[in-house]
C-alpha positions as CSV (number, residue, x, y, z in Angstrom):
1,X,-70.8,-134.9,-111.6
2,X,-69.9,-138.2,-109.3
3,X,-66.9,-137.2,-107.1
4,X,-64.8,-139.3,-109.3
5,X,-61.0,-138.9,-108.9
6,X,-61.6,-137.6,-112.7
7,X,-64.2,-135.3,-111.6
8,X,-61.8,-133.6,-109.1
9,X,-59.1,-133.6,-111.8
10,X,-61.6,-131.3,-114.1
11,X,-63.1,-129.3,-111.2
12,X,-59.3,-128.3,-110.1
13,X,-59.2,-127.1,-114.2
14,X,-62.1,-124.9,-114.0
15,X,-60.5,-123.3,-110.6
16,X,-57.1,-122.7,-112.2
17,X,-59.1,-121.1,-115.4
18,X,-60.5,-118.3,-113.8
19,X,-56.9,-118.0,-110.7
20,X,-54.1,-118.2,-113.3
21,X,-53.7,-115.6,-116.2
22,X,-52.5,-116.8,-119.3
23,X,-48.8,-116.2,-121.0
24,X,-48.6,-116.1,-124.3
25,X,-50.4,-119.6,-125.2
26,X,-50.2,-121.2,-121.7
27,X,-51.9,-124.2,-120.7
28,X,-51.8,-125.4,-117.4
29,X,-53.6,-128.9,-117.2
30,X,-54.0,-131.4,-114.0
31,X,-54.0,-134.6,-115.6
32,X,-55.7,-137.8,-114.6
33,X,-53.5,-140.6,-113.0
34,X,-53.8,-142.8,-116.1
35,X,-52.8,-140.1,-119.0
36,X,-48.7,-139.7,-118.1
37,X,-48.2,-143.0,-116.0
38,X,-47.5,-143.3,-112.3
39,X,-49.4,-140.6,-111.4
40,X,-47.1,-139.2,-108.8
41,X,-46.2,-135.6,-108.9
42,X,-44.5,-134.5,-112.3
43,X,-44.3,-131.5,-115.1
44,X,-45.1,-132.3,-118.5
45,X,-43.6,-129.8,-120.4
46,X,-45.4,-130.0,-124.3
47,X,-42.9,-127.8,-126.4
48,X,-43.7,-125.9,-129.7
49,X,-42.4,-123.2,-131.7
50,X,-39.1,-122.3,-132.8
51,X,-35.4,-122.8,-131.2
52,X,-36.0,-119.5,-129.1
53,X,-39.3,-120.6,-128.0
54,X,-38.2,-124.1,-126.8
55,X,-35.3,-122.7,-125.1
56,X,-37.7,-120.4,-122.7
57,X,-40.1,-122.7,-122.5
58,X,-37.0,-125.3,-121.1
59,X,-35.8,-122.6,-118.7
60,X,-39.2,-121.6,-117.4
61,X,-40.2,-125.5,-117.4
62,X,-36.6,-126.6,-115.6
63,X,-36.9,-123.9,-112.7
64,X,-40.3,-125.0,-112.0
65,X,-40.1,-128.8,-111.6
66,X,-36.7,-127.9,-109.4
67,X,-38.9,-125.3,-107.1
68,X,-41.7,-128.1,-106.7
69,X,-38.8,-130.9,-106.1
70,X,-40.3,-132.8,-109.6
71,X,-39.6,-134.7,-112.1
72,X,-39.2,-133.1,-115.7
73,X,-41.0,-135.0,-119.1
74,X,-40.4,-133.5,-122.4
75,X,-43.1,-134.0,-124.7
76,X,-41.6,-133.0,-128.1
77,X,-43.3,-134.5,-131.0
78,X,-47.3,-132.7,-130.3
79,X,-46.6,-129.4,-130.0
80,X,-45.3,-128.9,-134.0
81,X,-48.1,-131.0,-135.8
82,X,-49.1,-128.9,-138.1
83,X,-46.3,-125.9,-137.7
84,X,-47.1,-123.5,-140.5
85,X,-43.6,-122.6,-140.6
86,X,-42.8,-127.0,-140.3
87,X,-40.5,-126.4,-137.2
88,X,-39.2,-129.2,-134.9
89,X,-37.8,-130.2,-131.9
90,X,-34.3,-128.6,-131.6
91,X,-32.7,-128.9,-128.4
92,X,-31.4,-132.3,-128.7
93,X,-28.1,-130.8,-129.8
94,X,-27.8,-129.3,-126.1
95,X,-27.4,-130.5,-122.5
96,X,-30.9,-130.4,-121.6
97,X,-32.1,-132.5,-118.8
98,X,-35.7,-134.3,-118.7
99,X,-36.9,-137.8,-120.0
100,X,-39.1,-137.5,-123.1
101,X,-42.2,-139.6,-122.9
102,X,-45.0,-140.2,-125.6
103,X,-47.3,-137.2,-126.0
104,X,-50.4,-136.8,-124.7
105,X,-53.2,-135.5,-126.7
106,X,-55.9,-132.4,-126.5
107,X,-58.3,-135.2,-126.4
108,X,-57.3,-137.0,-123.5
109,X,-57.2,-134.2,-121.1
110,X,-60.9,-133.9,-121.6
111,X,-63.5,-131.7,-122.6
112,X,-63.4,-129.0,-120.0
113,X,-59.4,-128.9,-120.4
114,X,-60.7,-128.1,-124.2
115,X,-62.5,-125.4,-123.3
116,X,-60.2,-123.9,-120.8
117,X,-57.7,-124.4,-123.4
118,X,-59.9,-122.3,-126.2
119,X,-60.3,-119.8,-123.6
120,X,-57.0,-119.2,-122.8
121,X,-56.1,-118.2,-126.6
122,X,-58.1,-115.9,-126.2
123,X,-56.6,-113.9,-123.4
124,X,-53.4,-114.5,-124.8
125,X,-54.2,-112.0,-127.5
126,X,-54.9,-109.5,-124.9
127,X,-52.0,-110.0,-122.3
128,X,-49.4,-109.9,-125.3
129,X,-50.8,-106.6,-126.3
130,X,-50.6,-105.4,-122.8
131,X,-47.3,-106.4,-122.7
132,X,-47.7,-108.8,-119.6
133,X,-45.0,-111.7,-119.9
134,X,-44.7,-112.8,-116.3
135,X,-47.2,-113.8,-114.4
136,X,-46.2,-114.5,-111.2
137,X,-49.2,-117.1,-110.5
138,X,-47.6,-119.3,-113.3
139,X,-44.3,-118.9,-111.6
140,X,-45.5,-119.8,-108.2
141,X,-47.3,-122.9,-109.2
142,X,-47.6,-125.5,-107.2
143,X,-47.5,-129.1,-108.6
144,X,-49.0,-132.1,-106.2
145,X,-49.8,-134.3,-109.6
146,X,-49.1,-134.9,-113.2
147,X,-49.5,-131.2,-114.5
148,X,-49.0,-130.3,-118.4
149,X,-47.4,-126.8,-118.9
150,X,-48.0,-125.9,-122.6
151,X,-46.3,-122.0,-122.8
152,X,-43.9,-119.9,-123.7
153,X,-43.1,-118.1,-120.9
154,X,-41.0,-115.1,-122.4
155,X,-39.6,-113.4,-119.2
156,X,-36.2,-114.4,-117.9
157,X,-38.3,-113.9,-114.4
158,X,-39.3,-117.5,-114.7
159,X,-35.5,-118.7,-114.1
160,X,-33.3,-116.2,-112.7
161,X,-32.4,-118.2,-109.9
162,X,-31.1,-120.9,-111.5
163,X,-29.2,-118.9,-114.3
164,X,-25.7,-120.5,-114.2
165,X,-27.2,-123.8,-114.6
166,X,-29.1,-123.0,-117.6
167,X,-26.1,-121.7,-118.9
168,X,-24.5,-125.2,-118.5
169,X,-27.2,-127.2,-119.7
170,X,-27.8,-124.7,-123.2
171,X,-24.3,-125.9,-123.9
172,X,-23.5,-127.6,-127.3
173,X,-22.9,-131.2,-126.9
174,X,-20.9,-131.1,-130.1
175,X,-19.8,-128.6,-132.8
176,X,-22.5,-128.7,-135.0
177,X,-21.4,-130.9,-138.3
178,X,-20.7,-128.8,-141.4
179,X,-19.6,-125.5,-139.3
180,X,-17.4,-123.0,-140.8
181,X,-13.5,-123.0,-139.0
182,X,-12.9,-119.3,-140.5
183,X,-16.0,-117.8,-139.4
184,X,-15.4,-119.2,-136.4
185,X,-12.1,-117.9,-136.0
186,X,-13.4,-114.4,-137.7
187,X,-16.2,-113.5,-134.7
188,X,-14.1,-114.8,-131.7
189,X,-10.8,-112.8,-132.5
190,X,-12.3,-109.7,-133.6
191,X,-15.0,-106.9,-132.0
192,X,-18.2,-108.7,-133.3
193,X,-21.4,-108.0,-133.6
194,X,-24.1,-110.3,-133.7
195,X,-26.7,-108.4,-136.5
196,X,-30.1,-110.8,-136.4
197,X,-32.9,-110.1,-139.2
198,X,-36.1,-112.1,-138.8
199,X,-38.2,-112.3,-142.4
200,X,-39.7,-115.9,-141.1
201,X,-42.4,-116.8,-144.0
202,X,-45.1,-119.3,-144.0
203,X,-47.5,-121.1,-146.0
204,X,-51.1,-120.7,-145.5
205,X,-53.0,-124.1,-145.4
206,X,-54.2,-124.0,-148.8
207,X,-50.4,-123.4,-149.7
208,X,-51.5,-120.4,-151.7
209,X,-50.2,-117.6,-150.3
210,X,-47.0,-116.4,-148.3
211,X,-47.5,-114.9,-145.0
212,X,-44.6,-112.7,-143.6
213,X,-44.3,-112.9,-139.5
214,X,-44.4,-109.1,-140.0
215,X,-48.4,-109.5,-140.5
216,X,-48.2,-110.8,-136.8
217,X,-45.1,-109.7,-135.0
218,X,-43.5,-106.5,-137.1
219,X,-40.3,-106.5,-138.7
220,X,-37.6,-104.3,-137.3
221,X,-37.0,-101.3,-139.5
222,X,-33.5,-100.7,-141.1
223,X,-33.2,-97.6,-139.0
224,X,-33.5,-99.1,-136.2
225,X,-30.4,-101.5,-137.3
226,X,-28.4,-97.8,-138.1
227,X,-29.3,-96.9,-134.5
228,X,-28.2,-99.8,-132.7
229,X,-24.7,-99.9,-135.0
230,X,-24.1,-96.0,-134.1
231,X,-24.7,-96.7,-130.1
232,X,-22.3,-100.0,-130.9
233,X,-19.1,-98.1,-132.3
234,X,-19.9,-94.8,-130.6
235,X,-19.1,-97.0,-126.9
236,X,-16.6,-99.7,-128.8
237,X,-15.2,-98.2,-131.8
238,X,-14.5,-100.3,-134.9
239,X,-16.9,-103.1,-135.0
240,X,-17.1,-106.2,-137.1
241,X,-20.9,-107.1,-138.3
242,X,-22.5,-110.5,-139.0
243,X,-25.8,-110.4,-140.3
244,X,-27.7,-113.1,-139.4
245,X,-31.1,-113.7,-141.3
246,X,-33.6,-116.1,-142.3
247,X,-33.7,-114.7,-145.6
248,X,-30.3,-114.7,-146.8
249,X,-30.6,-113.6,-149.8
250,X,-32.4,-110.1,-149.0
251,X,-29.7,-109.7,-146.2
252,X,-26.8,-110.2,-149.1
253,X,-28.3,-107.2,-151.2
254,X,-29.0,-104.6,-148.0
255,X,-25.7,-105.1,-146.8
256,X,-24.9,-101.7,-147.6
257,X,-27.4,-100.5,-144.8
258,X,-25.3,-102.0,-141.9
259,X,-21.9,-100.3,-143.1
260,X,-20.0,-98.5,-140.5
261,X,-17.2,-95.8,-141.1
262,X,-14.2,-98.1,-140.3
263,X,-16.3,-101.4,-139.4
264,X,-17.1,-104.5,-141.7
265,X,-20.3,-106.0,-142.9
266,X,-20.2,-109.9,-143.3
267,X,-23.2,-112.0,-144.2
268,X,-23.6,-115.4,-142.8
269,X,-24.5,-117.4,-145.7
270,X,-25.7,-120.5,-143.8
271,X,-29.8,-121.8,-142.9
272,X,-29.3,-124.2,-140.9
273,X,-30.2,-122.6,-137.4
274,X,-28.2,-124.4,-135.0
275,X,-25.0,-123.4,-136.8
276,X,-25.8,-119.8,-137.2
277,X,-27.1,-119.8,-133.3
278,X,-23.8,-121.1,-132.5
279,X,-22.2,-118.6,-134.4
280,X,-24.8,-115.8,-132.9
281,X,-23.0,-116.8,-129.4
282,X,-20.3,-116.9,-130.1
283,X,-20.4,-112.7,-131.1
284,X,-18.9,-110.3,-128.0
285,X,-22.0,-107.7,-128.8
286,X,-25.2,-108.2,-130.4
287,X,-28.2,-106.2,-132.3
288,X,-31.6,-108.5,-132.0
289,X,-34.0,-108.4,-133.8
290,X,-38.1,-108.7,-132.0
291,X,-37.3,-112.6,-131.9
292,X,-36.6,-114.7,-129.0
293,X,-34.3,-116.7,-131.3
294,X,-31.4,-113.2,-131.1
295,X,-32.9,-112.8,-127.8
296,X,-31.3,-116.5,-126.4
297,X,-27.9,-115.9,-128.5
298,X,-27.2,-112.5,-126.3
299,X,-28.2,-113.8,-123.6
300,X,-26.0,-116.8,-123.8
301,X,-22.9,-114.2,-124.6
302,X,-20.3,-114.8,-122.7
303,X,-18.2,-112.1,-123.3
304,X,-17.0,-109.5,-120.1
305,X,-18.2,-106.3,-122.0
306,X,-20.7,-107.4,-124.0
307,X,-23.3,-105.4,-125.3
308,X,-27.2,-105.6,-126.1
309,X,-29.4,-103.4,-128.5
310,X,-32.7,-104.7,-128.6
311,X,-35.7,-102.7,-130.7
312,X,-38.0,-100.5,-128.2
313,X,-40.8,-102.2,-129.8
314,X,-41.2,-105.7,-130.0
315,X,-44.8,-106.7,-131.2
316,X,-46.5,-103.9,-133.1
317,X,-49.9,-104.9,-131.6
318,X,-48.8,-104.6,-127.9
319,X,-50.4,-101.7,-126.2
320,X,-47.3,-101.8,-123.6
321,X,-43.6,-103.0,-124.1
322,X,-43.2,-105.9,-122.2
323,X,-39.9,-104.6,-120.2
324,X,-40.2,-107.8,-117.9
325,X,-38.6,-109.8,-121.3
326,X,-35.1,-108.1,-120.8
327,X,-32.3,-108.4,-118.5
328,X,-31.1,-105.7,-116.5
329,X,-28.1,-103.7,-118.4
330,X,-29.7,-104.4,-121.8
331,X,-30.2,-101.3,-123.6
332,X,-33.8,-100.1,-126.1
333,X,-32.8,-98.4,-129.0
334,X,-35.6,-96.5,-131.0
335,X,-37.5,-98.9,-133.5
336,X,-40.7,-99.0,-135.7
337,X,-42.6,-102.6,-135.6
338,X,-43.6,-102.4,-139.4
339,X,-46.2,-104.7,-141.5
340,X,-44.4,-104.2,-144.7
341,X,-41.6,-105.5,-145.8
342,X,-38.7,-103.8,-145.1
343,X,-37.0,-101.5,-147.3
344,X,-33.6,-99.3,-147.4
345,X,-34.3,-95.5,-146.8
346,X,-32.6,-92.9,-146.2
347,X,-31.5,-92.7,-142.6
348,X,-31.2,-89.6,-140.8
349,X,-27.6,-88.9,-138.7
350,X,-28.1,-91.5,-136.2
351,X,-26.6,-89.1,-133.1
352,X,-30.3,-87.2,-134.1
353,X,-32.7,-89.9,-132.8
354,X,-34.2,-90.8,-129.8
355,X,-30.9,-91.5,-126.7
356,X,-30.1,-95.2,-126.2
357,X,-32.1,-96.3,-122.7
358,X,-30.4,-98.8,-120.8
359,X,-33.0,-101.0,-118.4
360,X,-32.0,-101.0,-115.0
């Protein structure tokens, strides 16, 4: 290959594919001089997924470009084209910081950045199953031209050290429109708990069958929810319980499940997401669910003695449980991942199971 400036671009590629371990769905791409513009040193961050994935891709992205002294583009219109689940960019209702630009696409970054990219799907499999959500070599970066970071970057690792200003920028601009005054009023002057439930379906491509996230994630099982609600009142007594769910209407008829002697059960009838993540926040305690949209709403809690259950296993093909995705003080309660969808058993005396661990 002629020493192009091109050629260099693509053989710095190949050297990052075999130095830099993938997290989940991470591609890091030098770009030529003529793909984002100027050419001078910047992070393109490309976002995708849902609301909790955006948000840690933001952090991890923001902390970066502020270590390497560069600029921050959003590229927020490439990374949901074709979304089975038809998600969008969501964090223009917050004080993020970064100038959006035009996206670029696979094609321009070349064929060996196709390759790499194919390559690093693969070992995404494997390090999610391992449990591996930081990788140190992603956080360490160095950026000295246009790079692309296309990840998710689930580990609050990847921005610890600029915490408080996250916590100003992930700051409603506005109320969002249409938002409930009484339920508002409900979880901030009583002992709330945030309850999340993810049942996230999609379509297949055909549009033929349903396709639960359970078939790739797990759901939660309802005795892990029992669990988590007995730890809850055992430490702060009578507690009042919003349920949270994507599927509303499954959450309305297992309400029963999340009753408490002397607490109350309350649904949140609502599906648009960025009114029932501002409610989720707005909760002094919270039970989340293996979903890094309850995993963002806790950790944006604000409240002095607030308290976190989160389910000891969060993706029922990981080998290892990826303890680098908590925050200290956060506590495991006993949980089965399952396939199926979930049903109402029978639940043991909760004081029976397996002791709440807090991480350290």
């Amino acid at each position: 290959m002629a020493d192009t400036r091109l050629g260099r671009e693509r053989r710095h590629v190949r050297r990052l594919g075999r130095g830099v371990f993938p997290d989940r769905r991470i591609r890091i791409l030098v770009l030529a001089k003529n793909m984002i513009g100027r050419g001078e040193p910047a992070l393109l961050l490309r976002l995708r997924g849902g609301l909790g994935n955006q948000l840690f891709q933001y952090a991890a992205g923001r902390a970066l470009a502020l270590r390497n002294h560069v600029p921050l583009l959003l590229d927020t219109t490439s990374g949901f084209r074709g979304d089975p689940y038809g998600r969008s960019y969501e964090l223009g209702g917050f004080k993020v910081t970064g100038e959006n630009i035009e996206p670029v696409s696979s094609a321009d970054l070349g064929i060996r950045a196709e390759l790499f990219r194919r390559f690093v799907g693969r070992r995404e499999m494997w390090r999610m199953r391992l449990g591996q959500y930081f990788d140190s070599a992603i956080y360490d970066l160095s950026i000295k031209r246009p790079t692309a970071l296309d990840t998710y970057c689930q580990s609050p690792r990847y921005f610890c050290e600029i915490e408080e200003l996250l916590r100003r920028e992930l700051e409603f601009r506005t109320v969002p429109p249409g938002l409930s005054d009484t339920t508002v009023c409900e979880i901030t002057q009583s002992n709330s708990v945030c309850l999340h439930i993810r049942r996230l379906f999609a379509n297949e491509a055909d549009g033929s069958i349903r396709q639960s996230v359970g078939d790739f994630h797990g759901t939660c099982d309802i005795a892990y929810y029992r669990r988590a609600i007995y730890e809850l009142s055992a430490v702060h007594g009578r507690l009042a319980i919003f349920v949270f769910s994507d599927d509303i209407r499954w959450a309305q008829q297992s309400s029963e499940a999340f009753a408490a002697e002397g607490s109350s059960v309350k649904v949140i009838d609502d599906e648009d997401p960025l009114r029932s993540f501002y409610l989720m926040r707005l909760c002094k305690h919270f039970i989340i669910a293996n979903s890094t949209f309850s995993w963002w709403a806790a950790w944006l809690g604000q409240h002095p003695s607030k308290m976190v259950c989160a389910p000891s296993v969060w993706n029922h093909k990981e080998r290892r449980f990826p303890r680098d995705l908590f925050p200290p003080g956060w506590g495991l309660v006993s949980a089965v991942a399952t396939t199926s969808v979930i049903e109402c058993p029978a639940v043991t005396d909760p004081s029976e199971v397996v002791p709440f661990e807090k991480l350290s």
